[in-house]
C-alpha positions as CSV (number, residue, x, y, z in Angstrom):
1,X,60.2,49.2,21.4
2,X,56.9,50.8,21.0
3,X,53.9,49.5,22.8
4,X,50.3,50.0,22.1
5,X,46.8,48.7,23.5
6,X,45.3,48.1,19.8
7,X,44.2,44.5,18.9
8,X,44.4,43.0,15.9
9,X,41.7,40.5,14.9
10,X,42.5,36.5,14.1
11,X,42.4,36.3,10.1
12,X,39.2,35.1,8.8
13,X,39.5,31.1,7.5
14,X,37.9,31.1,3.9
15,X,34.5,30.1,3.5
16,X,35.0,26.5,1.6
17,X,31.0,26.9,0.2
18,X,31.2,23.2,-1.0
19,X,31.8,21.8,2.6
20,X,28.6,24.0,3.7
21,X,26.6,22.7,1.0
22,X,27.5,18.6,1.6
23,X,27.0,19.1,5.5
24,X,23.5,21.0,4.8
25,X,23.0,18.5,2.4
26,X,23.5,15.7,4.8
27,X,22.1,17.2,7.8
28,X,19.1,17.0,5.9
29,X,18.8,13.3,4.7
30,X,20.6,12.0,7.6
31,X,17.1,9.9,7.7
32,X,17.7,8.9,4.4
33,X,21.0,7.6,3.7
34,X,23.2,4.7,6.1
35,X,25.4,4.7,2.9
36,X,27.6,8.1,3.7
37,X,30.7,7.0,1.1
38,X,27.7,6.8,-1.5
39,X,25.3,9.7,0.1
40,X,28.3,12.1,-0.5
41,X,29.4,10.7,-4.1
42,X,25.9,11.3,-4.8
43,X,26.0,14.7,-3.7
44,X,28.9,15.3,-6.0
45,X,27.3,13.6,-9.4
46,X,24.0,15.9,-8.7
47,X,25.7,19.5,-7.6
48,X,28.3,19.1,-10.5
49,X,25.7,18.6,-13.4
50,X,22.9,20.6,-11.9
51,X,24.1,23.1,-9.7
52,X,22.9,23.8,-6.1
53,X,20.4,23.4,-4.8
54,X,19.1,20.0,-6.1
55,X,16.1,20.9,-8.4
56,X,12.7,19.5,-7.9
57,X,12.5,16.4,-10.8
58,X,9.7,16.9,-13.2
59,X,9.9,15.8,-16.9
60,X,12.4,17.8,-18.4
61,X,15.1,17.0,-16.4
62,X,14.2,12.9,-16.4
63,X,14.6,13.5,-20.0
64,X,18.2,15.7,-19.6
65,X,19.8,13.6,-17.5
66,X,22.0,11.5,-19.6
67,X,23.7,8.4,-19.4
68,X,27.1,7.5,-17.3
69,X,29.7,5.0,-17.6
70,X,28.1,3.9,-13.9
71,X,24.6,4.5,-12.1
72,X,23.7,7.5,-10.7
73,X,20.7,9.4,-8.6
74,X,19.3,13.0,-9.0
75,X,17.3,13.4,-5.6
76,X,14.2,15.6,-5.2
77,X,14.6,19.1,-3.9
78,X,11.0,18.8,-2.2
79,X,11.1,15.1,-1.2
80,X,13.4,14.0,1.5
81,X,14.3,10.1,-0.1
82,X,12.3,10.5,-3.7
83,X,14.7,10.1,-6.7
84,X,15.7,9.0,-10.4
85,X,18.2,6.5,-10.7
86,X,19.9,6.3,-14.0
87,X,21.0,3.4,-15.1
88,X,24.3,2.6,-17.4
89,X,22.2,1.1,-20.1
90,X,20.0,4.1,-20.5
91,X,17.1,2.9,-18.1
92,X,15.8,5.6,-16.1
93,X,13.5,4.8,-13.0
94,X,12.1,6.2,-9.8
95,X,12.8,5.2,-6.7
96,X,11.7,6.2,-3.1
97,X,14.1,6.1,-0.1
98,X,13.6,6.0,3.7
99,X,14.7,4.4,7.1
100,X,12.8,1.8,9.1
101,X,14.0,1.7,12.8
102,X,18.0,1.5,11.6
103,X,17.8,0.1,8.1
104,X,17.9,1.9,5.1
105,X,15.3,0.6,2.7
106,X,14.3,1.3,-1.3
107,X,11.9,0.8,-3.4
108,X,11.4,1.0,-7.2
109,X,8.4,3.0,-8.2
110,X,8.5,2.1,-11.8
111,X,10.2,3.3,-15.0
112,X,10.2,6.7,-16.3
113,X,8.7,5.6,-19.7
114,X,5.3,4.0,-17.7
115,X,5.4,6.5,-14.3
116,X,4.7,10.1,-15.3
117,X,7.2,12.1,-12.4
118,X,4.1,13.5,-10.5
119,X,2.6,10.3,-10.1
120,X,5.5,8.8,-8.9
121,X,5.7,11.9,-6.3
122,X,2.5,10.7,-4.8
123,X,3.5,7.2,-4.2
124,X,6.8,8.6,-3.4
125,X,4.4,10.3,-0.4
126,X,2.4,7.5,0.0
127,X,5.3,5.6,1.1
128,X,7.3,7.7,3.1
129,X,3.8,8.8,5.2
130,X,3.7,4.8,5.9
131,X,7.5,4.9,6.9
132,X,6.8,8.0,9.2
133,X,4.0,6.5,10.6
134,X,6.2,3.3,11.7
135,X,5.3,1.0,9.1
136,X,7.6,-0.6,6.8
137,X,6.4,-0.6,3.1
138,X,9.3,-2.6,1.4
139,X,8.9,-5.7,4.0
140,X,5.4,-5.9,3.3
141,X,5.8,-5.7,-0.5
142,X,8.3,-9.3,0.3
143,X,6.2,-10.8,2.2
144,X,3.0,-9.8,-0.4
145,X,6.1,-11.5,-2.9
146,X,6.4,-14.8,-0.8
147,X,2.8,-14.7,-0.3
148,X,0.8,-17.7,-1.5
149,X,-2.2,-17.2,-4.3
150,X,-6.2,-18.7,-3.5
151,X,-5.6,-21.0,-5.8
152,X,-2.3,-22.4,-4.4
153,X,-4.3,-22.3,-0.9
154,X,-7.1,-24.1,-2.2
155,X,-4.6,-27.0,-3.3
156,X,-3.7,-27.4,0.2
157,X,-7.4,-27.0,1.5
158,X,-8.2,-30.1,-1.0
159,X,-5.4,-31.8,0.1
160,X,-4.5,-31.5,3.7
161,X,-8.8,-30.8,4.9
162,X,-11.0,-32.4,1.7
163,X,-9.3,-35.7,1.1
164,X,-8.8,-36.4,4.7
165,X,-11.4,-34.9,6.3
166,X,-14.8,-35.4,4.9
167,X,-17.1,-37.4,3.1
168,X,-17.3,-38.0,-0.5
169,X,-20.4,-36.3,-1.4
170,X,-19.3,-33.6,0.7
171,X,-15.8,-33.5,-0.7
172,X,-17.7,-33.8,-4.4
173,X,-19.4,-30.1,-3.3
174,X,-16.6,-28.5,-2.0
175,X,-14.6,-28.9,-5.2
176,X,-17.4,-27.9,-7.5
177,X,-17.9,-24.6,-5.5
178,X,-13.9,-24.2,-5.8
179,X,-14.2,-24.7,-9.3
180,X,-17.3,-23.2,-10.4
181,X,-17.4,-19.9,-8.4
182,X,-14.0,-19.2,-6.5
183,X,-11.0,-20.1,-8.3
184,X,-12.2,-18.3,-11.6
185,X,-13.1,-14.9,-9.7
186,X,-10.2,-15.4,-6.8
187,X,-7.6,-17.3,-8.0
188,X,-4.7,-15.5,-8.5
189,X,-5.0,-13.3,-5.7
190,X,-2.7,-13.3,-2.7
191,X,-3.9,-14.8,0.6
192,X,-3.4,-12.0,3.8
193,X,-1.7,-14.8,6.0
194,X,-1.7,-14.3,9.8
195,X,2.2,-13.3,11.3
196,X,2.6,-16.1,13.8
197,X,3.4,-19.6,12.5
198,X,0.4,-22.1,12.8
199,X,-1.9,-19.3,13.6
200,X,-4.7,-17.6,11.5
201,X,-5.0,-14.0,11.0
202,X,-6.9,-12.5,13.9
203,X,-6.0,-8.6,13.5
204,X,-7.1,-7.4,10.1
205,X,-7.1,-3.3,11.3
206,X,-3.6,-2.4,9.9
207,X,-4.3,-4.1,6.2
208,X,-8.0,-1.8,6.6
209,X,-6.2,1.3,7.6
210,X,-3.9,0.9,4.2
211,X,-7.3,0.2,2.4
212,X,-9.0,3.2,3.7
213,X,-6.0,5.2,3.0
214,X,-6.0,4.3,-0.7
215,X,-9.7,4.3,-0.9
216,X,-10.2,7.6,0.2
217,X,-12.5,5.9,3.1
218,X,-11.3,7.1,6.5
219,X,-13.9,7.1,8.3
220,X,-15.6,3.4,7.2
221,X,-15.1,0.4,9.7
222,X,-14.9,-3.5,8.6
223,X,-18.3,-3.7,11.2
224,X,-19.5,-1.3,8.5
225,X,-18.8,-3.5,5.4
226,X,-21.1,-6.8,7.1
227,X,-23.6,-4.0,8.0
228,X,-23.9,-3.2,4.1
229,X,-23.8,-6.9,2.9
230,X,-26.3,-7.9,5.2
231,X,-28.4,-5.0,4.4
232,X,-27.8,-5.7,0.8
233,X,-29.1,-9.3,1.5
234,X,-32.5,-8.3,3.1
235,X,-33.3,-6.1,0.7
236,X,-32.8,-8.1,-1.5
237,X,-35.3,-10.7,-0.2
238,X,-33.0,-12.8,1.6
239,X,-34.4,-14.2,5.2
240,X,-32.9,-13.3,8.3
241,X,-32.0,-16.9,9.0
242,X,-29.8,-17.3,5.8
243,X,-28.6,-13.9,6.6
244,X,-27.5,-15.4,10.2
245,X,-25.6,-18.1,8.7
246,X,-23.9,-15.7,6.0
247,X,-22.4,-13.7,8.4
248,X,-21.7,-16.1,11.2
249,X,-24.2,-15.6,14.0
250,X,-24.6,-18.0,16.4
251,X,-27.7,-16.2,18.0
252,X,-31.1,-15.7,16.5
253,X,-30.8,-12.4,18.5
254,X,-28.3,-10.8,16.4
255,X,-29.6,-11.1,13.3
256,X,-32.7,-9.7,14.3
257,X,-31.0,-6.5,14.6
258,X,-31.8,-6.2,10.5
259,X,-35.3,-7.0,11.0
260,X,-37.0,-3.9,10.3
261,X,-34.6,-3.7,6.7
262,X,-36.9,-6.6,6.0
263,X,-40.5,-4.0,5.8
264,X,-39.6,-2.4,2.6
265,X,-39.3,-6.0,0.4
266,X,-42.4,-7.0,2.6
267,X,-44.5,-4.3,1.4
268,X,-43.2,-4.6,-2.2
269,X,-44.3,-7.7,-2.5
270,X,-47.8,-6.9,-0.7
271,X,-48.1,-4.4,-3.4
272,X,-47.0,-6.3,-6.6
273,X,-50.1,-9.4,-5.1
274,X,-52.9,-6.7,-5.0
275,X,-52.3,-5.8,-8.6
276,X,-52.1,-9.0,-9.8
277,X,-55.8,-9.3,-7.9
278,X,-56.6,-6.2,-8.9
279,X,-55.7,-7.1,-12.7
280,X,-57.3,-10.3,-12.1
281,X,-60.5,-9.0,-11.2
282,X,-61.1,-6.6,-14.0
């Protein structure tokens, strides 16, 4: 028997470069997906017809990918969660994908015939900044769905506060001003309805931070806004009193804060009498 000191090294298992590919895949959208059955089937449908890795969507391949007997999704390359999802009758539409605290959530974006891809991409963003930040875009587009219209809240204000509550010439006002001036430039908008039951809305900060966001306006407060309207109002000619009452002071005090907004109208109107005299008097 000969002996010798030499080791031999373990044969090598073969690389199975599919296996790598799924686990990097869902390594990286573990945030995405709850669904793993479907994540992975999904995986399949898109490696198979595109080859790996996942391509970034843009038009061209919206407009390759064809239809199948059942739905399917092409996932962005760049975009952790955006997607087209085919349907069997041909529809093709974008959709956005993300987790809030342990639920998966989706939402539609719009159709592919409507939506170019890029602008899809941004709301794609949009939505998933909210997400990251901790807020949950698809609950609030229910609740914006469940949410009651001015008009439909005016119906109640007339029937639960007007009928009940004041007195017919009053009541006669109050309907006219409805009429005349809110329902036909409010109507059909949503009402922003407070969170607890029985209670008004008291915290208006994170519907203005998703206004600012959209507006581009990062920087402007809601203190700002009643600065500009009542600004708007003195210089227009309005008096500080009325001004009080539009915005809700209680204290002659805090109006008077706009008081010297109130020179300029003051000394246009000084000017515009002296050449009227001065016109008068040849």
């Amino acid at each position: 028997m000969i002996r010798t000191n030499r080791t031999f090294p373990e044969p090598k298992r073969r690389t199975n470069h599919a296996e790598l590919r799924t686990a990097s895949f869902f390594l990286r959208y573990i945030n995405v997906f709850v669904d793993y059955p479907r994540a992975f089937r999904t995986v399949e449908r898109t490696e198979l017809e595109y080859g790996w890795p996942m391509p970034k969507l843009t038009k061209r391949l919206v407009d390759a990918s064809e239809t199948r007997p059942t739905e399917y999704f092409v996932w962005d390359s760049e975009i952790p969660g955006f997607g087209l999802r085919v349907l069997p009758s041909g529809r093709k539409g974008y959709v956005v994908q993300y987790r809030a605290g342990r639920r998966s959530r989706r939402i539609s974006l719009g159709p592919s015939t409507v939506l170019t891809c890029e602008q899809a991409r941004s709301r794609a963003m949009t939505i998933i900044s909210a997400a990251r930040n901790g807020e949950d875009p698809a609950a609030e587009r229910d609740a914006g769905r469940k949410a009651i219209t001015v008009k439909e809240l005016a119906e109640r204000f007339d029937r639960e506060h007007i009928s009940i509550l004041v007195k017919a010439s009053t009541a006669k006002e109050y309907r006219r001003n409805l009429d005349r001036f809110i329902l036909p430039a409010l109507g059909q908008l949503t009402v922003i309805a407070g969170t607890l039951p029985g209670k008004r809305l008291s915290d208006l900060q994170p519907f203005w931070q998703r206004v600012r966001a959209r507006a581009g306006l990062k920087n402007v407060r809601i203190h700002d806004l009643r600065h500009t309207f009542a600004s708007t109002a003195v210089a227009s000619g309005q008096g500080l009193p009325m001004i009080g009452k539009l915005l809700g002071h209680t204290q002659v005090q805090t109006t008077a804060r706009y008081a010297h907004l109130a020179a300029e109208p003051v000394r246009m109107a000084a000017d515009a009498v002296a050449q009227d005299l001065q016109q008068a008097m040849g």
